[in-house]
C-alpha beads as a LAMMPS data file, in Angstrom:
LAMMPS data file: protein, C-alpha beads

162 atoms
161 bonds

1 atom types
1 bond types

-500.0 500.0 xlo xhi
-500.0 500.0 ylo yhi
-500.0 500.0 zlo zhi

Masses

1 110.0

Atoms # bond

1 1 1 -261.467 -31.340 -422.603
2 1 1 -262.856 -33.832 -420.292
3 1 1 -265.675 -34.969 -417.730
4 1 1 -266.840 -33.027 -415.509
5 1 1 -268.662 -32.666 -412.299
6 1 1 -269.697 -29.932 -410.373
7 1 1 -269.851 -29.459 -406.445
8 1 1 -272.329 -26.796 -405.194
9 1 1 -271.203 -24.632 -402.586
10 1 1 -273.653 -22.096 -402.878
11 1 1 -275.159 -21.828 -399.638
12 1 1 -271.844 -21.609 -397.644
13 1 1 -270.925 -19.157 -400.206
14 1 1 -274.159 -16.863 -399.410
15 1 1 -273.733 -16.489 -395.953
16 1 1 -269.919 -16.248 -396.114
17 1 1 -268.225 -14.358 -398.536
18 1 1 -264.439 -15.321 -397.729
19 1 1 -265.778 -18.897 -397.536
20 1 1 -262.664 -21.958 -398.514
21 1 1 -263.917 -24.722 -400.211
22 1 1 -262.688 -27.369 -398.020
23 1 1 -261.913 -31.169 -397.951
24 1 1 -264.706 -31.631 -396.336
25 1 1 -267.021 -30.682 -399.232
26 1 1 -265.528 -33.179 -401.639
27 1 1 -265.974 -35.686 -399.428
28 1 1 -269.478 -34.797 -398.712
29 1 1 -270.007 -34.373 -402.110
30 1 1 -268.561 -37.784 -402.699
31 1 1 -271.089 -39.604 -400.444
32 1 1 -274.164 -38.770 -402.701
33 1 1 -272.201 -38.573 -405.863
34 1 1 -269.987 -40.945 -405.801
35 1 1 -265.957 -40.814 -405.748
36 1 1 -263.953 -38.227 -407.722
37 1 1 -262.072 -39.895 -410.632
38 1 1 -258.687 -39.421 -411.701
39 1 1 -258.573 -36.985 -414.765
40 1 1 -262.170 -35.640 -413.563
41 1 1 -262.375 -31.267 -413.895
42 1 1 -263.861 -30.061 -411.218
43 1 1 -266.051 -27.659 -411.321
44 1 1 -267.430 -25.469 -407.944
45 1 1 -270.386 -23.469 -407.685
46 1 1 -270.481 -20.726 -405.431
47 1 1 -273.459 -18.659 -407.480
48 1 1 -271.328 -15.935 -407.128
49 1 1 -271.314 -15.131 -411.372
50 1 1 -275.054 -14.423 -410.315
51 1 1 -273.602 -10.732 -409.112
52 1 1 -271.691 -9.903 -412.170
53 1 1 -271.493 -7.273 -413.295
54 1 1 -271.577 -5.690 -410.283
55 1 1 -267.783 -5.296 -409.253
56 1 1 -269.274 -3.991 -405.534
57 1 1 -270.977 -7.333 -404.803
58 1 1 -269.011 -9.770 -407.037
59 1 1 -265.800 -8.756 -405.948
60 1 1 -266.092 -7.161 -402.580
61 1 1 -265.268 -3.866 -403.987
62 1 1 -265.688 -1.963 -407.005
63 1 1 -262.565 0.128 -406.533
64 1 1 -259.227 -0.750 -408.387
65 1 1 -255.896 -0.600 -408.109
66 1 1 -253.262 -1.687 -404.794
67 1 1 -255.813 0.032 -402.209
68 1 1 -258.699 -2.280 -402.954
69 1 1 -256.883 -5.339 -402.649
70 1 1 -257.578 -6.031 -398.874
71 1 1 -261.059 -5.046 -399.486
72 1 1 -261.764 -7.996 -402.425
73 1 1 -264.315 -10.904 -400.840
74 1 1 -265.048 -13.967 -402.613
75 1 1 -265.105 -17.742 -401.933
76 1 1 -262.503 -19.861 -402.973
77 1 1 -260.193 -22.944 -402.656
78 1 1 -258.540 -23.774 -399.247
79 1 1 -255.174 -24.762 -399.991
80 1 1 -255.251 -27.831 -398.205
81 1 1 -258.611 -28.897 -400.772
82 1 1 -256.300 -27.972 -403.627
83 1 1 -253.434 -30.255 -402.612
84 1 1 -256.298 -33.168 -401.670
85 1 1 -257.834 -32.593 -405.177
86 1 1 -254.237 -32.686 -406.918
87 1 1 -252.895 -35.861 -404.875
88 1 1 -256.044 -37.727 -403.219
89 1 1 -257.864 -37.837 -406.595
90 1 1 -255.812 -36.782 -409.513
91 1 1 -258.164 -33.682 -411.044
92 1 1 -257.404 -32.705 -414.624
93 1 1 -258.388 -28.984 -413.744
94 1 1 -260.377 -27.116 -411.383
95 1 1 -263.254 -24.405 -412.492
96 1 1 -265.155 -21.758 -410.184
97 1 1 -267.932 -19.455 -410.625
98 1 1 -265.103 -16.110 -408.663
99 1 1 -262.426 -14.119 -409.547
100 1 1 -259.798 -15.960 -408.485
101 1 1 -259.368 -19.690 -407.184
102 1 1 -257.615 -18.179 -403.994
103 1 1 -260.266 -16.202 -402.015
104 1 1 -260.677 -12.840 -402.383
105 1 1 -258.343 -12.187 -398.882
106 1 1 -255.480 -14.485 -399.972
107 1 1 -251.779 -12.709 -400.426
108 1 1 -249.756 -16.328 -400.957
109 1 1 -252.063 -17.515 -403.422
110 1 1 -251.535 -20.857 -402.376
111 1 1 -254.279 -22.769 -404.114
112 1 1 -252.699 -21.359 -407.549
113 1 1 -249.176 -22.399 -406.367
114 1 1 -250.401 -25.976 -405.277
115 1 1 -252.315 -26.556 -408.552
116 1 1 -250.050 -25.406 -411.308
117 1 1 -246.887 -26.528 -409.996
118 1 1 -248.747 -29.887 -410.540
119 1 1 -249.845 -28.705 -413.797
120 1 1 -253.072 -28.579 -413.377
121 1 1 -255.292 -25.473 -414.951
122 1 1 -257.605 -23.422 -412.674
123 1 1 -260.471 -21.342 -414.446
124 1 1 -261.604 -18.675 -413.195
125 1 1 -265.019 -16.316 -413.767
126 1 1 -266.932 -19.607 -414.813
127 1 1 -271.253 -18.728 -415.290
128 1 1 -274.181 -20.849 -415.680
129 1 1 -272.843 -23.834 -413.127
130 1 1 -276.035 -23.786 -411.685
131 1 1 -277.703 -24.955 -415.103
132 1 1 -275.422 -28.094 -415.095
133 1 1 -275.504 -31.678 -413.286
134 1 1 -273.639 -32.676 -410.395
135 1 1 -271.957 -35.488 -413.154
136 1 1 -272.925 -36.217 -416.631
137 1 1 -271.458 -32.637 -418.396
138 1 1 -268.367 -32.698 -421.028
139 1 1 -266.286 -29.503 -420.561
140 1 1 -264.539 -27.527 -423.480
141 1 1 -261.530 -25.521 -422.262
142 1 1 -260.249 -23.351 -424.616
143 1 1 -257.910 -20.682 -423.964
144 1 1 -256.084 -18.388 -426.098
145 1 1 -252.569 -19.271 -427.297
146 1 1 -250.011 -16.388 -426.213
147 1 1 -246.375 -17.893 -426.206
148 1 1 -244.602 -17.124 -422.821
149 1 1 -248.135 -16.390 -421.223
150 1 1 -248.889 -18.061 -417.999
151 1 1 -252.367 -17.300 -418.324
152 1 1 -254.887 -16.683 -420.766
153 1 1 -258.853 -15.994 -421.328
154 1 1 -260.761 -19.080 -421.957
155 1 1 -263.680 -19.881 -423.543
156 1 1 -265.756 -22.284 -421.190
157 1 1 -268.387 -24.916 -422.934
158 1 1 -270.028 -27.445 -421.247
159 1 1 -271.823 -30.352 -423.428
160 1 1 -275.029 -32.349 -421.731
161 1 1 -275.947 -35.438 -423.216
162 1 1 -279.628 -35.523 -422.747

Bonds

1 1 1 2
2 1 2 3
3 1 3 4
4 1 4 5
5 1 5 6
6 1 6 7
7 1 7 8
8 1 8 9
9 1 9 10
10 1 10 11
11 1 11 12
12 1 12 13
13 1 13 14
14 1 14 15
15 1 15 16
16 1 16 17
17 1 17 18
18 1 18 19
19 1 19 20
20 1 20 21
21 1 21 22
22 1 22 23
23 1 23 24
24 1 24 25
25 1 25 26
26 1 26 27
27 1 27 28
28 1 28 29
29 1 29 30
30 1 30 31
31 1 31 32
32 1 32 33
33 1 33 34
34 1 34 35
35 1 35 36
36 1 36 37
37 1 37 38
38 1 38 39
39 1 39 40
40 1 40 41
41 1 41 42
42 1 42 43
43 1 43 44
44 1 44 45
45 1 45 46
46 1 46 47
47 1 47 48
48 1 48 49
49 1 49 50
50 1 50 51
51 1 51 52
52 1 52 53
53 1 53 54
54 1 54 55
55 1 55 56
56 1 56 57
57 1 57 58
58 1 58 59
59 1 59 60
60 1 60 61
61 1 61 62
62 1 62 63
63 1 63 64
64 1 64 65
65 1 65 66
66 1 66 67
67 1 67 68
68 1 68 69
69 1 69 70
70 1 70 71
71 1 71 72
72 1 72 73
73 1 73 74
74 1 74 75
75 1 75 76
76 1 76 77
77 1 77 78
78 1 78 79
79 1 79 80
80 1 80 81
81 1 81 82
82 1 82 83
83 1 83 84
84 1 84 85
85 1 85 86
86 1 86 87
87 1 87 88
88 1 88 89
89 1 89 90
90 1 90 91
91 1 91 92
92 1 92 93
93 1 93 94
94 1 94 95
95 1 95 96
96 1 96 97
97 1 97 98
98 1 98 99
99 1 99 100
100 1 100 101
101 1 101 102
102 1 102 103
103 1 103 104
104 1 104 105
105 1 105 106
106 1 106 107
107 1 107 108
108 1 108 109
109 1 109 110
110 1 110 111
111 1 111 112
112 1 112 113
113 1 113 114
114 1 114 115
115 1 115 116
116 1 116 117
117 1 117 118
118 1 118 119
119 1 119 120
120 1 120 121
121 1 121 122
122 1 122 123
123 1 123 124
124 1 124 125
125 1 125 126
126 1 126 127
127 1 127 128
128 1 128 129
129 1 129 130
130 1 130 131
131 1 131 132
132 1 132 133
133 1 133 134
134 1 134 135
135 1 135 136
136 1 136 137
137 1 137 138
138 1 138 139
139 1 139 140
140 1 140 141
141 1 141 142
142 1 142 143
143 1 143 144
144 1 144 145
145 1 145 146
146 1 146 147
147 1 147 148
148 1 148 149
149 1 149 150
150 1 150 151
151 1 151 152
152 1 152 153
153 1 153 154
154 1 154 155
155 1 155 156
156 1 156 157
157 1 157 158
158 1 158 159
159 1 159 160
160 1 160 161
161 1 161 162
């Protein structure tokens, strides 16, 4: 639970599909919004959720399976933004609108490496960023309990005080 903000990457994300949310788009982000707090979940919008269900152009690739895996294309985090969001500013979590918070080509999985061994929570297959502010939202992270998991589905809410 906690504050949120959300930094829209949407048009990079429409013209590139692999595109890395970078350093550079915090920090631009920062300059009309203001600096990213400590404990802060960050949330980025890409607008990909907008082509669910459609595995094809959500994904890359609607096939399944070991051969599809250098087919997938979807934005995520650079590596080097995940380390910058853990260290520079102290995120509580990190939330995006893809599959996966590595992009869709990634084989190290870096940003997932950086962020939990920091313990910091990624979500994944967010919806509806587009329908919140760029600050001012309360998210609800709720994810299943399953002892010995390292993951688990979540249930998303954001709150708007109006």
């Amino acid at each position: 639970i906690g504050d949120a903000v959300v930094v829209d990457v949407s048009a990079a994300s429409a013209t590139n599909p692999d595109y890395q949310v970078s350093v550079a788009d915090f920090t631009a982000w920062e300059q009309t919004h203001g600096r990213l707090e400590p404990d802060l979940i960050v949330l980025i919008r890409t607008d990909f959720s907008r082509r669910w269900p459609d595995a094809a152009t959500y994904m890359g690739t609607s096939e399944r399976g070991a051969a599809a895996v250098p087919k997938l294309h979807f934005p995520g985090l650079h590596p080097d933004a995940a380390t910058w969001l853990a260290e520079a500013r102290q995120v509580k979590a990190v939330g995006l609108d893809t599959a996966s918070i590595d992009y869709g080509q990634s084989t190290l999985f870096e940003s997932h490496v950086i962020l939990y061994a920091r313990n910091i929570p990624a979500f994944e297959n967010l919806t509806a960023l587009d329908q919140l502010p760029a600050r001012g939202a309360t998210v609800f992270a709720l994810p299943m309990k399953i002892k010995g998991g390292s993951g688990s589905p979540l249930r998303a809410v954001a709150v708007i005080e109006r």
